[in-house]
TORMI-25230 format. One record per residue (C-alpha): x, y negated, z. Coordinates in steps of 0.25 Angstrom, whole numbers, plus 5000, padded with zeros to 4 digits. Layout:
REM TORMI-25230
NODE     X     Y     Z
NODE     X     Y     Z
...
REM end
This chain:
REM TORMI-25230
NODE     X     Y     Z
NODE  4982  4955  5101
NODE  4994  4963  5098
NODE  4998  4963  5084
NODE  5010  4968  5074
NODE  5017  4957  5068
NODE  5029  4959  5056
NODE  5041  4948  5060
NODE  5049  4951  5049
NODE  5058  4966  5045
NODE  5058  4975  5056
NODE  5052  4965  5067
NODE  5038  4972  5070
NODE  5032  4964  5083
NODE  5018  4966  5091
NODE  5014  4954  5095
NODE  5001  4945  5101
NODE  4991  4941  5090
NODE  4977  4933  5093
NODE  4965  4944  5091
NODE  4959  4943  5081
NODE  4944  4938  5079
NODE  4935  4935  5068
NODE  4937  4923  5060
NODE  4929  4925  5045
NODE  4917  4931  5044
NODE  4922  4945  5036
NODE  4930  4947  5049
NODE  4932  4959  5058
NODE  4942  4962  5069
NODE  4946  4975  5072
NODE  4953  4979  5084
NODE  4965  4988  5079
NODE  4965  5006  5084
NODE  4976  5007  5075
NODE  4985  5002  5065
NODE  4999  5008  5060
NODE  5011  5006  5053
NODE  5012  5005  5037
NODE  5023  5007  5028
NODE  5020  4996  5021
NODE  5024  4987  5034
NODE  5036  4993  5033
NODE  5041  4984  5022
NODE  5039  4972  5029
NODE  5046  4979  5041
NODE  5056  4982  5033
NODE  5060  4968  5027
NODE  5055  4972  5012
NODE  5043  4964  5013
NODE  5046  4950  5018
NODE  5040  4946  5032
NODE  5039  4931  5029
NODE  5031  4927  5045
NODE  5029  4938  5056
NODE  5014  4943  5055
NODE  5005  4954  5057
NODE  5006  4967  5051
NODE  4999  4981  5048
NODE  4988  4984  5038
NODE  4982  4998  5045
NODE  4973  4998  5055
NODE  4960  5003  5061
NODE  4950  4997  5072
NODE  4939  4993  5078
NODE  4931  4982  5072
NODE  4928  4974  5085
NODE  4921  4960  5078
NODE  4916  4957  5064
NODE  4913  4943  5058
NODE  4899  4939  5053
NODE  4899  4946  5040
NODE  4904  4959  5043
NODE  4892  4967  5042
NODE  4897  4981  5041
NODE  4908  4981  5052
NODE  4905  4978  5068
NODE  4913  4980  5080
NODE  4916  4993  5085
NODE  4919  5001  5070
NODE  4931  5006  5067
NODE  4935  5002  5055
NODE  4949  5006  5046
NODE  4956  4992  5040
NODE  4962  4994  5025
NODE  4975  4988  5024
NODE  4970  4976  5015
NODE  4957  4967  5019
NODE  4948  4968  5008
NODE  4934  4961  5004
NODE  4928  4972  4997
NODE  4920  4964  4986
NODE  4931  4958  4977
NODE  4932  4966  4964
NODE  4945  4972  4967
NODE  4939  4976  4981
NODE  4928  4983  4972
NODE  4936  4990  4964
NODE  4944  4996  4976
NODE  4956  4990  4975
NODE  4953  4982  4990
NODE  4967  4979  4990
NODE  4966  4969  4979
NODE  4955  4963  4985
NODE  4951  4947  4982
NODE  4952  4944  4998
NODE  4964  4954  5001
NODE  4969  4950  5015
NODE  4981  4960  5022
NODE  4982  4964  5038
NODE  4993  4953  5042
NODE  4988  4942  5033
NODE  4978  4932  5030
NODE  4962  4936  5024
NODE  4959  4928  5011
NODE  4953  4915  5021
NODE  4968  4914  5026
NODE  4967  4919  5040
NODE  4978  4928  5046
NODE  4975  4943  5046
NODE  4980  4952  5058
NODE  4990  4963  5055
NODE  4984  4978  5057
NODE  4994  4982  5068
NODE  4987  4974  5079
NODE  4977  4976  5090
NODE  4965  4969  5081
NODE  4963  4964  5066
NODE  4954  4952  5060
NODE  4949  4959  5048
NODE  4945  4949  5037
NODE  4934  4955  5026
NODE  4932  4967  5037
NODE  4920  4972  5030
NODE  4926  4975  5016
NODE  4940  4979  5024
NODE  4937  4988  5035
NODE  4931  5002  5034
NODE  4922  5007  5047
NODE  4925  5020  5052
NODE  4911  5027  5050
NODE  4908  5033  5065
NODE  4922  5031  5071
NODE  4924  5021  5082
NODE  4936  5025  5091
NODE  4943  5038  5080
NODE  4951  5046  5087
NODE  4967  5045  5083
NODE  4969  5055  5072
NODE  4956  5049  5066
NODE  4961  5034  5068
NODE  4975  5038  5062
NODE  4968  5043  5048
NODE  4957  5029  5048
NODE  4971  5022  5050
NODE  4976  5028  5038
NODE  4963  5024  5028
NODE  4968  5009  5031
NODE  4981  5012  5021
NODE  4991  5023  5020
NODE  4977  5036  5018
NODE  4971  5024  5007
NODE  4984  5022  5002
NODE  4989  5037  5000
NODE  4973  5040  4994
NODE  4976  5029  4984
NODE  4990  5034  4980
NODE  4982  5047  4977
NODE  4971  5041  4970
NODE  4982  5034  4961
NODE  4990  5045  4958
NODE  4977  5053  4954
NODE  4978  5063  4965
NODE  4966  5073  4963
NODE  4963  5089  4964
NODE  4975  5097  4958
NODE  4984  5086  4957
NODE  4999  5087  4961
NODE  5003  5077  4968
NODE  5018  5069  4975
NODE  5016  5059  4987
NODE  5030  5050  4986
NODE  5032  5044  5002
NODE  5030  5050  5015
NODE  5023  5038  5022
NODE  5010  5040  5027
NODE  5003  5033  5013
NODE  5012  5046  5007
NODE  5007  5055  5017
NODE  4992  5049  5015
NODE  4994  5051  5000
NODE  4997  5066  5002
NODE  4983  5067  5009
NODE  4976  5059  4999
NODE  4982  5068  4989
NODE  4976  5080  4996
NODE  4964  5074  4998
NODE  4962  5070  4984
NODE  4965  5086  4981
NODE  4980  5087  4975
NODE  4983  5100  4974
NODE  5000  5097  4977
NODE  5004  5086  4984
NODE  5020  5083  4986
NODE  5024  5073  4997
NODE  5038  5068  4995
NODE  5043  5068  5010
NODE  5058  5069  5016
NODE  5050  5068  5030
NODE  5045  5081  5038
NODE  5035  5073  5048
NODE  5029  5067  5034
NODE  5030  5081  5026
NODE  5021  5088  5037
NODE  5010  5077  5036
NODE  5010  5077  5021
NODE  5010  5091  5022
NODE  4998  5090  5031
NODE  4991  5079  5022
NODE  4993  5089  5010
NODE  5006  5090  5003
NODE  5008  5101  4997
NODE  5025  5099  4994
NODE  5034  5089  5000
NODE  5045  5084  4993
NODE  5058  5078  5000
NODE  5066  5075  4988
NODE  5067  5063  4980
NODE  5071  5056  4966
NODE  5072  5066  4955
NODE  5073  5076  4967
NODE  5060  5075  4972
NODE  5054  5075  4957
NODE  5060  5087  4955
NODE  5056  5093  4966
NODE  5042  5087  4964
NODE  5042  5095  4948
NODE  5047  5108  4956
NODE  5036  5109  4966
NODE  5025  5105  4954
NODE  5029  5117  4947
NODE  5038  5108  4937
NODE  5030  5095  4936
NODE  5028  5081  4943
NODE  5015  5078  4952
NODE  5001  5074  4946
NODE  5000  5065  4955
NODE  5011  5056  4965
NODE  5008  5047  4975
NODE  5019  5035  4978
NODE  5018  5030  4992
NODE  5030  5023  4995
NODE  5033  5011  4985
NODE  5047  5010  4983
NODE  5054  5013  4968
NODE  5059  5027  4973
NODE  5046  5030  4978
NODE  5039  5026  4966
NODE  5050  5034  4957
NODE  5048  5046  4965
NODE  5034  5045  4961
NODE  5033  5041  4946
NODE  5044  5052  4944
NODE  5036  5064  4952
NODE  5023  5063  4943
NODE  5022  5071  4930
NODE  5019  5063  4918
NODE  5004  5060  4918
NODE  5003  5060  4933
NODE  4998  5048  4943
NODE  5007  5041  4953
NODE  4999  5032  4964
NODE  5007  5022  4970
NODE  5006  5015  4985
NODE  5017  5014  4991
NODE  5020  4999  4993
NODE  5030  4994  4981
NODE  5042  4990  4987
NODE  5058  4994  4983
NODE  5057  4992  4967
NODE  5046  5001  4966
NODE  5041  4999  4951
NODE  5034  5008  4942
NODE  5041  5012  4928
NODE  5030  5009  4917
NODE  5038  5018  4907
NODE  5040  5029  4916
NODE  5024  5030  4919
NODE  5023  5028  4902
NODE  5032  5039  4899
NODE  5025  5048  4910
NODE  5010  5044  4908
NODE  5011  5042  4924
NODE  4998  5036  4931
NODE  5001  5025  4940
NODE  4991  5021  4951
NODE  4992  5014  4964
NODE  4997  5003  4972
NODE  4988  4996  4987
NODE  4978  5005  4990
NODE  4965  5001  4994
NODE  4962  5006  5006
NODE  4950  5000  5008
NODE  4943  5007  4996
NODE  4949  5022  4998
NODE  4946  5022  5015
NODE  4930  5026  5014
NODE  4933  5037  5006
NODE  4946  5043  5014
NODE  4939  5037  5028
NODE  4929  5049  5026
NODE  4940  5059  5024
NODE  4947  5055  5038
NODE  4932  5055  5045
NODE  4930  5070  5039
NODE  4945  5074  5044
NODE  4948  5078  5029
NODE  4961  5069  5029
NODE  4970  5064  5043
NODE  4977  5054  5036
NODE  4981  5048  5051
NODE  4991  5060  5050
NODE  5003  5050  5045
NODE  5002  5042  5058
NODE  5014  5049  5066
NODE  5017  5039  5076
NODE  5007  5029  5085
NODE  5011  5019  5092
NODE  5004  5006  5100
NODE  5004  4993  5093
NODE  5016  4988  5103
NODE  5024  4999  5096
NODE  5023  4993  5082
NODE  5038  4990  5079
NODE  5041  5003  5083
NODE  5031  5008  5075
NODE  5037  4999  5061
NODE  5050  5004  5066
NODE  5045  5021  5066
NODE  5040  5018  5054
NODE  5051  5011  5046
NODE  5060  5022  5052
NODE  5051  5034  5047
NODE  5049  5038  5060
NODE  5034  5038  5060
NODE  5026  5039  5047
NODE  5016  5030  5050
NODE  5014  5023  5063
NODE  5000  5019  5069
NODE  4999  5009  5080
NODE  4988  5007  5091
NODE  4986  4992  5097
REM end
């Protein structure tokens, strides 16, 4: 099969993998519709996160399940099913207390399951899903989804779960105001979750027009350009002379998390998901003087996709919306490339 494999900075190859099959018991393989680019592959693009040996790479995909080990009850071939961006097993405590990325036998796409066998990267023609029951979620009714309805699935394996749970950190509920910080697509899914969980003002902070229109489609109601102190300010002007209720950081780096902390009013609720890189910290004596909530980090995806599946099916949410370029598999270093340029928001490929 073909496959994505990460070389080292900026050297993005498709190349010739074995197909994978079943080898444990708890096993599945899917056959890959669609996977896509994240920003968080970006950093080992980039040379911020080492590349120690060249390996498979991508954590989002949806497919079709095509065989299933001996205990995989719940699964058979022929479902389409969505992949979280962690394997989880669904029973240890952490697991059932939500928090599935902390799972006892946590395992990541392009690494190796809790028995010490390699795991295939996401942006590939197939996938050997260890602990496939707990980790996959069927598509009730769906077999082959239409491409606008794809696209949103796609999104419920990280950057919709991960935007709902920058949302649900910060508090997010009926009247609340509300600032998205990053115009990524996990900013732009936080704008939506925000609307969705009823804010009655929501700011995106955005210097892009093709990222302003679709958070002004998912819901903004403001979009501020401005930054530092400026877009603070700014942020106080539009709120009628205070700071949000509510502030969703979804990019990771200090100033990112700066911009945030400084645009919530004292007593307000910041949720954080953008992946810490740069000198990002958080200033305990800052959040004591201001009595600021501070929720957030890896969402689990696995918890939060039943309940935001069921508004994609009923057309109450097109999250898919932030995928602005496709392109096949083959394409994939073009597709890093687009993406690490901000020529694309976010890139989905098709094996």
């Amino acid at each position: 099969m073909r496959a994505t494999i990460i070389h080292g900075p900026g050297d993005i190859r498709v190349e010739d993998r074995d197909y994978p099959a079943v080898q444990l018991p708890t096993d599945a393989v899917v056959r890959v519709t669609a996977a896509c680019v994240c920003g968080s592959d970006l950093w080992p693009y980039r040379g911020v996160k080492p590349v120690r040996h060249a390996s498979a790479i991508g954590h989002e995909f949806v497919g079709v399940v095509e065989s299933t080990g001996a205990d995989v009850s719940s699964l058979r071939a022929g479902d389409f099913v969505i992949a979280p961006f962690v394997v989880s097993c669904g029973q240890c405590p952490q697991c059932l207390n939500g928090v599935t990325v902390a799972c006892d036998r946590l395992a990541g796409w392009g690494g190796t399951d809790d028995a010490g066998l390699a795991v295939d990267g996401g942006q590939g023609q197939a996938v050997r899903v260890p602990l496939a029951a707990s980790t996959l979620v069927k598509v009730p009714g769906v077999t082959e989804p239409d491409a606008k309805l794809r696209n949103s699935l796609l999104t419920l394996s990280d950057v919709m779960a991960t935007g709902h749970h920058a949302a649900v950190s910060a508090q997010v509920g009926p009247g609340r105001t509300v600032v998205v910080v990053g115009d990524g697509a996990v900013g732009l899914c936080g704008v939506l979750a925000a609307k969705r969980l009823g804010a009655e003002r929501i700011i995106a902070m955005s210097r892009h027009a093709d990222r302003q229109a679709v958070a002004r489609e998912f819901g903004a109601t403001d979009v501020v350009e401005e930054r530092g102190d400026d877009g603070v300010a700014k942020v106080r002007e539009l709120l009628g002379g205070v700071l949000a209720d509510s502030v969703l950081e979804c990019v990771g780096t200090k100033e990112s998390m700066e911009q945030a902390l400084h645009s919530a009013r004292p007593g307000g609720a910041l949720g954080f998901v953008g992946v810490p890189t740069g000198g990002a910290e958080i200033p305990l004596r800052y959040l004591f003087d201001k009595n600021i909530a501070v929720s957030g980090g890896m969402a689990p995806a696995r918890t939060y996709i039943p309940e935001l599946l069921k508004d994609v099916l009923s057309g109450a949410i097109n999250p898919g919306r932030v995928f602005d370029v496709e392109m096949p598999l083959e394409e994939a270093a073009e597709a890093y490339k687009a993406m690490d340029e901000r020529r694309a928001i976010k890139v989905l490929l098709t094996p």
